[in-house]
C-alpha positions as CSV (number, residue, x, y, z in Angstrom):
1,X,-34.1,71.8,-1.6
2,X,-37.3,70.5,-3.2
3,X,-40.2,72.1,-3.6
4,X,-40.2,74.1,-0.3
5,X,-43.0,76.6,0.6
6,X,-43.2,79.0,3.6
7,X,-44.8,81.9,4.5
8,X,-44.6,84.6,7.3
9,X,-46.3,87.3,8.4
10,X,-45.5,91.0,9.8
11,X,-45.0,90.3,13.7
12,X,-44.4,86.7,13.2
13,X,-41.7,84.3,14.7
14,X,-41.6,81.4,12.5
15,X,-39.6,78.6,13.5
16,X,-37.7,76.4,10.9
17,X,-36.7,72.9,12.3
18,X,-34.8,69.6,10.9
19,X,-32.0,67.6,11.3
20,X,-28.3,68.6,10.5
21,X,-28.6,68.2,6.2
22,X,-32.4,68.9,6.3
23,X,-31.5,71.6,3.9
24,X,-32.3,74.7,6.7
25,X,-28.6,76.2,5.4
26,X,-29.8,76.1,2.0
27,X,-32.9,78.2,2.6
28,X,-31.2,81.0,4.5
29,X,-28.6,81.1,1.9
30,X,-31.4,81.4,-0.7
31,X,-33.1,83.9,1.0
32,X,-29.9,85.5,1.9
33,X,-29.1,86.1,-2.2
34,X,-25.7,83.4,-1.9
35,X,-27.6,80.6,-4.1
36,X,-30.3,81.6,-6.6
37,X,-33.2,79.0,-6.4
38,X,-33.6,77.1,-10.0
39,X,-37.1,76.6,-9.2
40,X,-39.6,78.8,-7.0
41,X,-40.5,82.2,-6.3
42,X,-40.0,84.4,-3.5
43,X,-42.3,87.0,-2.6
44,X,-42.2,90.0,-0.8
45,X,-45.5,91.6,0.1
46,X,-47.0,90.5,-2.4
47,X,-44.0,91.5,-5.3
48,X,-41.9,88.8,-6.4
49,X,-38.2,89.2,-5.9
50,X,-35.3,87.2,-7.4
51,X,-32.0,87.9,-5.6
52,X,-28.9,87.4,-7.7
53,X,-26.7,88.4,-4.8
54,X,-26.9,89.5,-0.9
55,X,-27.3,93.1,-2.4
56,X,-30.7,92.1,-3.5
57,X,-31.8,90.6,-0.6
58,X,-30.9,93.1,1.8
59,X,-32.2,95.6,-0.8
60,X,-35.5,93.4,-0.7
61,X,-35.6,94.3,3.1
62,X,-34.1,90.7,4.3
63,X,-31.4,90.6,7.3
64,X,-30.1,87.1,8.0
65,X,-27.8,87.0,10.6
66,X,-25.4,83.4,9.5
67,X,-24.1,81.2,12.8
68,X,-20.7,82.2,11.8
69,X,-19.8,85.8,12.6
70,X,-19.2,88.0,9.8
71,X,-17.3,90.9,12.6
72,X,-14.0,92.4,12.2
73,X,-12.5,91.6,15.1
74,X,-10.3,95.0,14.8
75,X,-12.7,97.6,14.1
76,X,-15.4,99.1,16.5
77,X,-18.9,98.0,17.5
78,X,-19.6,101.1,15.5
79,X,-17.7,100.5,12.4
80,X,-19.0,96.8,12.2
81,X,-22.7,98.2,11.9
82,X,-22.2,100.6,9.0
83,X,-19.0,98.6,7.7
84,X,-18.7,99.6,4.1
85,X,-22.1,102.6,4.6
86,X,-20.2,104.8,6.6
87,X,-21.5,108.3,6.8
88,X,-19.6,111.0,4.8
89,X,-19.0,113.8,3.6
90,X,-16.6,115.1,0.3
91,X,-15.0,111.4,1.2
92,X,-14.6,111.8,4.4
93,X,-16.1,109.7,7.4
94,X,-18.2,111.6,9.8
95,X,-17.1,109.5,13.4
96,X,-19.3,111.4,15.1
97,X,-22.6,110.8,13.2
98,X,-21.7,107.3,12.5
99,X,-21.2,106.8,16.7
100,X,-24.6,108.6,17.1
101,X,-26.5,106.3,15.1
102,X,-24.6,102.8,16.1
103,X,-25.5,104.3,19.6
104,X,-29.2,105.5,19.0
105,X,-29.7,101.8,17.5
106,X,-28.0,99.6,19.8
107,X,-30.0,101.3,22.4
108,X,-33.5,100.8,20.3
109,X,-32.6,97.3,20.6
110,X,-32.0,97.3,24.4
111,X,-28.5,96.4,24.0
112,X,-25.9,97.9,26.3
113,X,-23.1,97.5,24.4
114,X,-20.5,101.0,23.9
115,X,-20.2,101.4,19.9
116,X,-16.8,102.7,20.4
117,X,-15.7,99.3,21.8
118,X,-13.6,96.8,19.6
119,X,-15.0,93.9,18.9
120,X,-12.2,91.8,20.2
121,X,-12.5,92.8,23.4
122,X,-16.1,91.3,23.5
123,X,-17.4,88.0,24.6
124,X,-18.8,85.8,21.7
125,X,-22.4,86.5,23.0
126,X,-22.0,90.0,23.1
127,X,-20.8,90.0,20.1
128,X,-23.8,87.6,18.4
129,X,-26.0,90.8,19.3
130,X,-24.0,93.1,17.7
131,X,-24.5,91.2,14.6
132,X,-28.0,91.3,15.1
133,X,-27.6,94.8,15.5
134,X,-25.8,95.2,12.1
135,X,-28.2,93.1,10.6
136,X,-31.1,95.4,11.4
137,X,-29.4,98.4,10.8
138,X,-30.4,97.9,7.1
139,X,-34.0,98.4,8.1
140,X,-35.2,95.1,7.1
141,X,-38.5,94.1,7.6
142,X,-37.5,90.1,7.4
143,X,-35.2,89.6,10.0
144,X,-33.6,85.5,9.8
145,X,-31.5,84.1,12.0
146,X,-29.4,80.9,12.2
147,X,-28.8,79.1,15.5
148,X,-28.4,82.3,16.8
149,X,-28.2,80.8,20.7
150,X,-25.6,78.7,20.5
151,X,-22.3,80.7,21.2
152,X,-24.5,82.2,24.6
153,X,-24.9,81.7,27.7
154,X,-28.6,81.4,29.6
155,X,-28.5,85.1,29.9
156,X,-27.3,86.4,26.9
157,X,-30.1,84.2,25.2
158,X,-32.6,85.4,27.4
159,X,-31.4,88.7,25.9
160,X,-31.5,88.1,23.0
161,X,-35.3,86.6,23.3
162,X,-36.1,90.1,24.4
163,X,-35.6,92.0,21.8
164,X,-37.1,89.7,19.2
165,X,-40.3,89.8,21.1
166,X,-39.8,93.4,21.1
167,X,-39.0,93.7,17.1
168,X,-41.3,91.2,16.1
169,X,-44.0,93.1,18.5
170,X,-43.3,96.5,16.3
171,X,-44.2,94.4,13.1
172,X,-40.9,92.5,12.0
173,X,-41.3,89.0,10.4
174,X,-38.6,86.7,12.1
175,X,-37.6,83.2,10.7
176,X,-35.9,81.4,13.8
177,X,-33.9,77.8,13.0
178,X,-32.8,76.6,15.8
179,X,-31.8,72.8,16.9
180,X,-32.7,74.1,20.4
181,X,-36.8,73.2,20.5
182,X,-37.2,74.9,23.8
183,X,-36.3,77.8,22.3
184,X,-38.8,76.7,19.5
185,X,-41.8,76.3,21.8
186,X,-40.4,79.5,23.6
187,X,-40.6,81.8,20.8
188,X,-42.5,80.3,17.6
189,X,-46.2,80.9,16.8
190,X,-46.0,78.5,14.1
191,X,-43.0,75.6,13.2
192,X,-41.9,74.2,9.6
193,X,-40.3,71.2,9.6
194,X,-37.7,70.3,7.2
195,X,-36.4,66.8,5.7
196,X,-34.6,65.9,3.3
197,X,-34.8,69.2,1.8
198,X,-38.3,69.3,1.7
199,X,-40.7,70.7,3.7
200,X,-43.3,68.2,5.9
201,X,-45.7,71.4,6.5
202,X,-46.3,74.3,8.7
203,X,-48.2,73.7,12.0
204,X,-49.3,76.1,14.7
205,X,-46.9,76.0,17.7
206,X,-49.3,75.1,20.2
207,X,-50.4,72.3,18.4
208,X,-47.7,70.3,18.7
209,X,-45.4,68.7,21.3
210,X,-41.3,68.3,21.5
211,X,-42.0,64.4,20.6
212,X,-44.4,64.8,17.7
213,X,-41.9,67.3,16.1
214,X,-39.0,65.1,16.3
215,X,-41.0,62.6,15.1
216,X,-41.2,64.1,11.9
217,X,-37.6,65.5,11.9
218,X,-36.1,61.8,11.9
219,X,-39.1,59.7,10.9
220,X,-37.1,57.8,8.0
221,X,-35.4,54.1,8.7
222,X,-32.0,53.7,9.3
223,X,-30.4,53.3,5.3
224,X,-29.0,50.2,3.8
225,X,-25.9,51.8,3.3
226,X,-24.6,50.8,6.7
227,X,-23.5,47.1,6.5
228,X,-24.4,44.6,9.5
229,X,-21.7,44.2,11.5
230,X,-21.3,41.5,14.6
231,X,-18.8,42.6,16.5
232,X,-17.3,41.2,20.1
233,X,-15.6,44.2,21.7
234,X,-12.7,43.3,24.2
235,X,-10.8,45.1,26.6
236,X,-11.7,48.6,28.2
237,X,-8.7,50.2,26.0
238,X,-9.8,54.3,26.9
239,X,-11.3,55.6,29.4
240,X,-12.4,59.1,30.4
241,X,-13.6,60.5,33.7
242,X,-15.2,63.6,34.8
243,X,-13.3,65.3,32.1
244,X,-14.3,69.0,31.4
245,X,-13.1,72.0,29.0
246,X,-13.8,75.5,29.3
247,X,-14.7,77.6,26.5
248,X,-11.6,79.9,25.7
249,X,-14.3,82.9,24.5
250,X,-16.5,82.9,26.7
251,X,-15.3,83.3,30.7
252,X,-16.1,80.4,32.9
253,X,-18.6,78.7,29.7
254,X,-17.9,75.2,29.6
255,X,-17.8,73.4,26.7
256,X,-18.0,70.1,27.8
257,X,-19.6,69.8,31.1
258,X,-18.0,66.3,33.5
259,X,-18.6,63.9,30.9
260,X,-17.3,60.2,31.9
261,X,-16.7,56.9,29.3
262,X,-15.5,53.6,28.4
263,X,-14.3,52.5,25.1
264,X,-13.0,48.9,24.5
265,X,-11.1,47.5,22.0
266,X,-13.3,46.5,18.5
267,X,-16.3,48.8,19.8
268,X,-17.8,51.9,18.0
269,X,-18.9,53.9,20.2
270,X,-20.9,57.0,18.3
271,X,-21.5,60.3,19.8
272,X,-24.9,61.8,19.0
273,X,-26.0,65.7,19.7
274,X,-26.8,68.7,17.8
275,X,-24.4,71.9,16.8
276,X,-23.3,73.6,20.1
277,X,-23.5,70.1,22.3
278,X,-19.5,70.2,22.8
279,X,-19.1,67.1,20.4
280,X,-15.6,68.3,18.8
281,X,-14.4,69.9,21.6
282,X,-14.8,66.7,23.9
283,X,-12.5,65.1,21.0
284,X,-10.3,67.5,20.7
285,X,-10.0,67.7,24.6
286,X,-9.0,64.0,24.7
287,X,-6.9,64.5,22.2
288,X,-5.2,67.8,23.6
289,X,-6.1,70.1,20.8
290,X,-8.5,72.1,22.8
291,X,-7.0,75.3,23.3
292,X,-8.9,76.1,26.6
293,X,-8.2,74.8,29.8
294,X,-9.6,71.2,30.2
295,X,-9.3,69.0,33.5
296,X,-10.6,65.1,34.2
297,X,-8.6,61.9,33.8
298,X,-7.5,60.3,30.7
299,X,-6.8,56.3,31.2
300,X,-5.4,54.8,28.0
301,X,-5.6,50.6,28.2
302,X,-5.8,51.1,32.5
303,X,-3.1,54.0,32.6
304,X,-3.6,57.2,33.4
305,X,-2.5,59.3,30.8
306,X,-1.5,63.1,30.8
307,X,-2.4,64.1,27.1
308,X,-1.5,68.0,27.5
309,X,-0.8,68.1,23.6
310,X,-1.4,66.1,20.4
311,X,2.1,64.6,20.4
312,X,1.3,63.4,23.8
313,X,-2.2,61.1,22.2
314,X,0.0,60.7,19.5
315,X,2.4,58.7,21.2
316,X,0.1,56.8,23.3
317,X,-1.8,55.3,20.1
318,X,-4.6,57.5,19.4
319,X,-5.3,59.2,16.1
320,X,-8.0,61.8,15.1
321,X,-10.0,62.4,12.1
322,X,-10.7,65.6,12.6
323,X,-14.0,67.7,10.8
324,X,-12.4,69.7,8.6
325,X,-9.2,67.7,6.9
326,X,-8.5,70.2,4.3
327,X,-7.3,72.8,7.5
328,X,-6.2,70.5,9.7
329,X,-6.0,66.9,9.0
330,X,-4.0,67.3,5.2
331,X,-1.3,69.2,3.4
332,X,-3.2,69.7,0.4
333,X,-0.2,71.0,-1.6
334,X,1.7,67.7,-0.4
335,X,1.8,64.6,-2.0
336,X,-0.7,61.5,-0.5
337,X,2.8,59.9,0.3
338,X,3.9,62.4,2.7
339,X,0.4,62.9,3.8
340,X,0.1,59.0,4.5
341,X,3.6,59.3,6.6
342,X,3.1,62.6,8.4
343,X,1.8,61.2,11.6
344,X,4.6,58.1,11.4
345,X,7.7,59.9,10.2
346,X,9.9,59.1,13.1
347,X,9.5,55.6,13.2
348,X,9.6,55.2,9.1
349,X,12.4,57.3,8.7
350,X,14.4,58.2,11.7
351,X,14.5,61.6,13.9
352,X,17.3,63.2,11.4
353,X,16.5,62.4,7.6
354,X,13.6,60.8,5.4
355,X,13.8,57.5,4.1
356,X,11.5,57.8,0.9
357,X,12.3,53.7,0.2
358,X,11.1,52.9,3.6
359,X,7.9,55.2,3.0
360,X,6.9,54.0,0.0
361,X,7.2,50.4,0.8
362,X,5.1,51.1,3.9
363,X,2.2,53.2,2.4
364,X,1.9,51.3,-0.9
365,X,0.1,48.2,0.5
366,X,-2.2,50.8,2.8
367,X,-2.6,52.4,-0.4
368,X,-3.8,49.9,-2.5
369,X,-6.6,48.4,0.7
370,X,-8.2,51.6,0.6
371,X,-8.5,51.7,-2.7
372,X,-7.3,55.5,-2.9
373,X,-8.3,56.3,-6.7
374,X,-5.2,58.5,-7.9
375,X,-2.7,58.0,-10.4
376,X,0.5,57.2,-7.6
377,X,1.3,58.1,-4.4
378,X,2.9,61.2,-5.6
379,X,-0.1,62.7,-6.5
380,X,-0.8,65.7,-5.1
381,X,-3.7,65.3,-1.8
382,X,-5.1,68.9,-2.8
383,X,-6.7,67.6,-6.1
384,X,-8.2,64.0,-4.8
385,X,-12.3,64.2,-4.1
386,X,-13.5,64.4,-1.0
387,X,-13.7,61.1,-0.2
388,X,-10.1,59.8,-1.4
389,X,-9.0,63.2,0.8
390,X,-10.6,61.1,3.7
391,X,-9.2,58.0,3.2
392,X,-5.7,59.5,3.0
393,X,-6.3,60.9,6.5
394,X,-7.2,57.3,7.9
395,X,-4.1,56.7,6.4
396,X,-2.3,58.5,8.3
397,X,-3.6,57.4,11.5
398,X,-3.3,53.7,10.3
399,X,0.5,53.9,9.7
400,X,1.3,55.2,12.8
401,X,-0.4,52.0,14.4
402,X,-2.7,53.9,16.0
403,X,-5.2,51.6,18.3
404,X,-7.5,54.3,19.3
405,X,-9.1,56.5,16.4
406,X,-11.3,59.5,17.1
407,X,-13.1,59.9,14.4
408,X,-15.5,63.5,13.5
409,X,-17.8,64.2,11.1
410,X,-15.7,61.3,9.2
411,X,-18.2,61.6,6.2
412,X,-19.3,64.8,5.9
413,X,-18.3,66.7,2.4
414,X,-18.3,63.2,0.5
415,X,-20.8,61.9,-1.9
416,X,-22.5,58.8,-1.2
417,X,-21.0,56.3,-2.7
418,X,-17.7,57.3,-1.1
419,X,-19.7,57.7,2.4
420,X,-20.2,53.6,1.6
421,X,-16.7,52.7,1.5
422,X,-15.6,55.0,4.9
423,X,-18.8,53.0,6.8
424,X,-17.0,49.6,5.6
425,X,-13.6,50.9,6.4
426,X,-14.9,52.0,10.0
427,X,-16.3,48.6,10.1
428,X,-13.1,46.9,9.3
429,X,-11.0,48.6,11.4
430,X,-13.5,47.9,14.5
431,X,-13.3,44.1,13.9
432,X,-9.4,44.0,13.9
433,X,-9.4,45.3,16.7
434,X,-9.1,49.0,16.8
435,X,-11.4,51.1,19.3
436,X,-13.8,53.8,18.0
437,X,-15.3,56.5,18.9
438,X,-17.2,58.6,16.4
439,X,-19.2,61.7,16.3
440,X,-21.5,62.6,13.3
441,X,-24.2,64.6,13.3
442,X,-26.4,62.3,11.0
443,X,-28.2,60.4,13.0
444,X,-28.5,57.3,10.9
445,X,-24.6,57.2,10.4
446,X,-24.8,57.2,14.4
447,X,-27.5,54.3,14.9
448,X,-26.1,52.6,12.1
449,X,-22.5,52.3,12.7
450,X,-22.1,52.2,16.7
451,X,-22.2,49.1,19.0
452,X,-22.9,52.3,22.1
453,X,-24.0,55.9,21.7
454,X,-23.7,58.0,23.9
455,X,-25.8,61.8,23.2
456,X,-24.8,65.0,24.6
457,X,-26.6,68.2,25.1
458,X,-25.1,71.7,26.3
459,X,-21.4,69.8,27.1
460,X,-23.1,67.2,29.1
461,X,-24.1,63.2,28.6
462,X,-27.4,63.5,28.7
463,X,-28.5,59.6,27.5
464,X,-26.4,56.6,26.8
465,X,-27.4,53.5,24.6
466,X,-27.1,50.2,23.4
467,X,-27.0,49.6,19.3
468,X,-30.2,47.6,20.3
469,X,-31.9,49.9,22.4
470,X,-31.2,52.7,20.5
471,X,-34.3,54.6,18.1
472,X,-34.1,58.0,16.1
473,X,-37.0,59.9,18.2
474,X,-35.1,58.3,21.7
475,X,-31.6,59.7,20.5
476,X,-33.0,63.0,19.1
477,X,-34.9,63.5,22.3
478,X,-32.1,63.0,24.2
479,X,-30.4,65.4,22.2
480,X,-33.0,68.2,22.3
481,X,-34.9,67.9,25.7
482,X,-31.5,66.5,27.7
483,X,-34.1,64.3,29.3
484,X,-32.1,61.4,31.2
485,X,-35.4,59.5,31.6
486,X,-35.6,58.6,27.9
487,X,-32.0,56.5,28.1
């Protein structure tokens, strides 16, 4: 953050816009008391505050209701609201009071929702409200909310519309960040926009359009950092058709909605879209890590392919970088060797017992082309940076042999100089031969890496493009309108 200023008054919606990194996260958490500003002041009314912790803020009269849910899944809808402010007496919880009020509020809010219910029995939507409903339990007068659409369906959104038209009609200042700009347009009287951590300025809804707000969301060139690459792509090597997931939480949701593609060999082909657009789930579908049911045809180099579980993609040559590496794609209390060979045990060592000659003779080389910066290969992956973490992950994928590498978010979490280094390693590995496809939700890393991109929107392809044809405010369109006329 640098130097941002907003303002917003009683009765407001105030939307807050920008690109994934934009620094929209950091605000909430600011004015959620989980970072202290260094610089700045907050007001309130007219007092200055200074929140040292969420206490503060909710003290302050801020709610912020975060993307991720903060529920416990085991407790009631009642017990979630006044988690931790439970009405007593002599130290002992008064159910009956504490059901009257969860009850009396949830039905201020318009929400039908039973506050004896557990949590885990509702749907994630459901569920978002109740949040909201916790939230404003405290009686804030501030109420921000983060993405807060995109776990529901039309109708729970549409809800959820309601009843901030309803609180913001009894005097309630809401900030709204969304990706979703209908939603923006829908709602907002006036819209911030956000890059770069700073703020571009604050403009009355109506005076703007979907294309001169994206404008300023991505108006910045494409960096340096990504090196020029002339590639000739071969061979159709993957190729999936009509293939759809459906959202385990939410009954008959999908999250990727008949989405069809080719990848060939030595192509990059970069997968554009905001949070919610079904990015990682199409990857993890292909890959056969979604948990939910998923249907459509898998061809791998002109087969089809039944990939029903990762050791199925696996064994047919793919490999997946997946977005978070220190849950799922590394044993951080491992070393980087056995990290490097977790993916290409069998082959290195047999099904019975672990050749650790064999490993090391295999990895070192790898080791030493990535230029891993640790003091061996017995080194322990939890306490690498970010960026060596990474590149012991491509590892992994590389010693299996792998010839078709999904890659996600493969730089977030990693300072920039490191983010250099995966952009030439992505490069290289496209040029001997390997096929890519890569999702990232900066959209330079997209325009600047891929030969094709394709952007998706609400589980659907909703624009493909050549590297050529391809422009911020065309991609970001694409991602934010689902307009198929702009590919």
């Amino acid at each position: 953050m640098d130097g941002v200023s907003l303002d917003l008054y009683p009765g407001e919606i105030h939307a807050v816009v920008g690109e994934n990194g934009a620094g929209k996260s950091t605000l909430i958490k600011i004015l959620a008391g989980v970072y202290t500003q260094d610089e700045g002041e907050i007001s309130i009314a007219g007092r200055p505050c200074h929140f040292r912790n969420a206490g503060d803020s909710r003290d302050a009269g801020v709610a912020v209701v975060f993307q991720e849910l903060s529920l416990v899944p085991e407790l009631t809808v009642g017990e979630n609201i006044f988690l931790g402010r439970e009405p007593s007496r002599f130290g002992i919880v008064q159910w009956a009071e504490l059901y009257a009020e969860a009850e009396k509020l949830l039905r201020d809010l318009g929400l039908n929702i039973n506050p004896r219910t557990q949590v885990a029995s509702l749907g994630t939507g459901q569920q978002q409200l109740v949040e909201i409903a916790k939230a404003f339990s405290h009686h804030g007068r501030i109420l921000v909310l983060d993405e807060p659409t995109a776990a529901l369906s039309g109708g729970e959104a549409e809800s959820l519309f309601s009843i901030l038209d309803t609180l913001a009609a009894r005097g309630t200042g809401i900030i709204y960040v969304s990706h979703r700009l209908e939603e923006v347009f829908r709602l907002s009287s006036r819209v911030t926009v956000l890059r770069d951590g700073q703020d571009l300025g604050t403009t009355a809804t109506h005076e703007l359009t979907e294309q001169r707000v994206i404008a300023r969301m991505v108006g910045r060139e494409v960096s340096q950092l990504f090196p020029v690459s002339r590639r000739s792509p071969g061979e159709v090597v993957l190729e999936v058709r009509h293939l759809s997931a459906y959202d385990e939480q939410v009954p008959g949701k999908l999250a990727v909605n008949d989405v069809s593609f080719t990848v060939r060999r030595g192509e990059v082909l970069g997968i554009a879209g905001l949070v919610g657009a079904g990015r990682t789930e199409l990857l993890m579908s292909i890959f056969g890590a979604f948990p939910g049911r998923v249907r459509g045809e898998i061809l791998v180099r002109g087969h089809a392919t039944r990939i029903s579980r990762p050791a199925d993609a696996i064994a047919h040559g793919l490999g997946f970088v997946t977005e978070d590496r220190k849950r799922s794609g590394l044993v951080l209390d491992q070393t980087i060797l056995s990290n490097m060979t977790l993916a290409a045990l069998t082959r290195l060592s047999g099904k019975l017992l672990t050749d650790e000659s064999r490993e090391i003779a295999a990895s070192g080389p790898l080791f030493d082309r990535l230029r891993v910066k640790a003091g061996s290969l017995f080194s322990l992956t939890g306490v690498l940076s970010g960026g060596n973490q990474q590149k012991v992950v491509l590892a992994k994928w590389l010693m299996n042999e792998t010839q078709i590498l999904l890659l996600d978010e493969p730089t977030r979490g990693i300072d920039v100089g490191a983010k250099q280094e995966i952009y030439g390693m992505i490069n290289e590995l496209a040029r001997s031969g390997l096929a890519i496809v890569m999702v990232s939700s900066e959209l330079p890393e997209v325009l600047g890496l891929s030969d094709r991109i394709l952007v998706m929107r609400h589980g659907r392809v909703t624009g493909e493009f050549t590297r050529e044809q391809a422009s911020p405010e065309a991609v970001m369109s694409c991602a934010t309108t689902g307009q198929v006329a702009c590919a």
